[in-house]
LODREN-882350 format. One record per residue: x, y, z of N, C-alpha, C in turn; chain; residue number from 1. Coordinates in steps of 0.02 Angstrom, whole numbers, plus 50000, padded with zeros to 5 digits. Layout:
! LODREN-882350
n_xx,n_yy,n_zz,ca_xx,ca_yy,ca_zz,c_xx,c_yy,c_zz,cadena,num
X,Y,Z,X,Y,Z,X,Y,Z,A,NUM
...
END
This chain:
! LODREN-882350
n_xx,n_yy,n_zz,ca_xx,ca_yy,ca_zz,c_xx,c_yy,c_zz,cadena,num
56359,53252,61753,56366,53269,61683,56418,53325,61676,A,1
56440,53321,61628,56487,53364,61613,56464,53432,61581,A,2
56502,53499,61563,56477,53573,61549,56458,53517,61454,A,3
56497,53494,61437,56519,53480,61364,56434,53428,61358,A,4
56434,53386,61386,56377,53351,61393,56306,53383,61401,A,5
56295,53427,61414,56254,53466,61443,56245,53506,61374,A,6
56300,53541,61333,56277,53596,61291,56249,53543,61237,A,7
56273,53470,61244,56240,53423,61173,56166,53432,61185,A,8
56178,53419,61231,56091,53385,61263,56028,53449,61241,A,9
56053,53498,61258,56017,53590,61224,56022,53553,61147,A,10
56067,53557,61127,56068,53571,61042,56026,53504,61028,A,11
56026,53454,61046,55967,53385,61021,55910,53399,61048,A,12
55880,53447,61092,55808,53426,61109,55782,53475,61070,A,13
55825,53551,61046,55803,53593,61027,55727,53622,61047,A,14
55712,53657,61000,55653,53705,61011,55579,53670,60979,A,15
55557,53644,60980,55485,53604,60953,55431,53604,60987,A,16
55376,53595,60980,55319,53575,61011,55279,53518,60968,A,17
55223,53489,61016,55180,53426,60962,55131,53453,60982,A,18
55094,53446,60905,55014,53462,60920,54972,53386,60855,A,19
54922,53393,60901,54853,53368,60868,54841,53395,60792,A,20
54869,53366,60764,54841,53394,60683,54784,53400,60666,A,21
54727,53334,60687,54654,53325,60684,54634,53386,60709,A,22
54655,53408,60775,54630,53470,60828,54649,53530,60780,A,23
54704,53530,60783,54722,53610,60767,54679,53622,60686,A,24
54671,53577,60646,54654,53587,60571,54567,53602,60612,A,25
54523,53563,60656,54471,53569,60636,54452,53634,60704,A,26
54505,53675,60761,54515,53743,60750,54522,53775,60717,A,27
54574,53768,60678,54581,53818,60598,54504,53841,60557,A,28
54465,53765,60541,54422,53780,60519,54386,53825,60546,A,29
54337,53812,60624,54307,53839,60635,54316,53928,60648,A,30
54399,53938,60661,54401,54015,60647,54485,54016,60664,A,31
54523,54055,60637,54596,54088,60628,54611,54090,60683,A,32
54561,54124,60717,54583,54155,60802,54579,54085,60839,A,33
54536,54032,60815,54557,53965,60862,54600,53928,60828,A,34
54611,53930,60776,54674,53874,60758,54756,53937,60765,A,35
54751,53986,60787,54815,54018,60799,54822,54004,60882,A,36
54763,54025,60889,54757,54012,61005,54790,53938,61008,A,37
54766,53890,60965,54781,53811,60993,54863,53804,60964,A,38
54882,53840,60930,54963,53834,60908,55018,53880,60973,A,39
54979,53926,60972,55022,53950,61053,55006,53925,61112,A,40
54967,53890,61113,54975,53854,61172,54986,53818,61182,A,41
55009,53774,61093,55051,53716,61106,55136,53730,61113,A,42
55131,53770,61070,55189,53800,61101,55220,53830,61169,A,43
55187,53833,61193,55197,53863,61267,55189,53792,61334,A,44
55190,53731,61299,55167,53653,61342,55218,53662,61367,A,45
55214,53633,61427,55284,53607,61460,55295,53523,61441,A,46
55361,53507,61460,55406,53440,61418,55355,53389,61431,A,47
55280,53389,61451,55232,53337,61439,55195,53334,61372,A,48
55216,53402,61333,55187,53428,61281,55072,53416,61284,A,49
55079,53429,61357,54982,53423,61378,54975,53481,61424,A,50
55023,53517,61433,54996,53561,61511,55038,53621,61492,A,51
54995,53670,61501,55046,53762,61474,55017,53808,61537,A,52
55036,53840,61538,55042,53904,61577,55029,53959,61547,A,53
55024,53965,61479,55022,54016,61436,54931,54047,61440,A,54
54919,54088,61425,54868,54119,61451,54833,54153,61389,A,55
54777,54188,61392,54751,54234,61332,54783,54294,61297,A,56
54844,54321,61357,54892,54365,61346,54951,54353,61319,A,57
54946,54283,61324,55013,54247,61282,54982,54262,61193,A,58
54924,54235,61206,54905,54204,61132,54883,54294,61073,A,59
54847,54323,61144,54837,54410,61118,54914,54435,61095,A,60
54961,54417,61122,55043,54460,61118,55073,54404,61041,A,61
55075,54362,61031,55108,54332,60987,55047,54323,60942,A,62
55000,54346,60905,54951,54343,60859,54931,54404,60866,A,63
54954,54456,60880,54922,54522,60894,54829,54553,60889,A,64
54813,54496,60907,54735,54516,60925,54717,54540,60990,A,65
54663,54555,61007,54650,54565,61071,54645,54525,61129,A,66
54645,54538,61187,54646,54459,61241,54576,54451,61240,A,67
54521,54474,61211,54457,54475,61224,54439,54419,61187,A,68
54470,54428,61132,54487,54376,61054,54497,54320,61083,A,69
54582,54334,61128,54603,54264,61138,54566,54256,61180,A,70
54550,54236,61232,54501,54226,61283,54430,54191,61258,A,71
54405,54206,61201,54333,54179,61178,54363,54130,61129,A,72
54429,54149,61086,54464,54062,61071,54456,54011,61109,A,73
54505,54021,61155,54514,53990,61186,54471,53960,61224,A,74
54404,53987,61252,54346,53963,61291,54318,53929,61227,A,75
54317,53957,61168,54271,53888,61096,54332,53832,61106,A,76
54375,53826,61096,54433,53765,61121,54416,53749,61185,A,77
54395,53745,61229,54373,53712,61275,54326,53696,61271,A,78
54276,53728,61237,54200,53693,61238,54200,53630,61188,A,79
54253,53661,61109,54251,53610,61085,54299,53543,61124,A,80
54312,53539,61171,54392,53475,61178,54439,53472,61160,A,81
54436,53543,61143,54528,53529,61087,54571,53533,61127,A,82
54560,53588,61203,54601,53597,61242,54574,53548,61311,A,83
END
């Protein structure tokens, strides 16, 4: 590939993530702190948009709550299946 080919390919995949609308709305419901946890960590998926690396300190630093917060999100998103 070429340098020229290469900078297209950045500018078309751009910056996005996919999430579960069903999921994230019926996080939302059950509390702010889980429908914000399940949006950063969709954001944080790698290009399978199913698998993140992102952690409770991800979700504590970009929602400015505590990791104690994110951490008990995130464990109700697992209990519920969302994650």
């Amino acid at each position: 590939m070429t340098k020229k080919s290469d900078e297209c390919d950045k500018k078309v995949r751009g910056d996005f993530f996919l999430i579960d609308v069903d999921r994230a709305v019926a996080a939302a419901k059950r509390s702010m702190n889980e429908g914000l946890a399940y949006l950063v960590l969709a954001s944080g998926t790698a290009a399978d948009n199913r698998t993140t690396r992102w952690s409770a300190t991800a979700v504590a630093d970009r929602v400015a709550i505590g990791v104690d917060y994110a951490r008990a999100a995130i464990q109700r998103l697992k209990d519920a299946g969302d994650i």
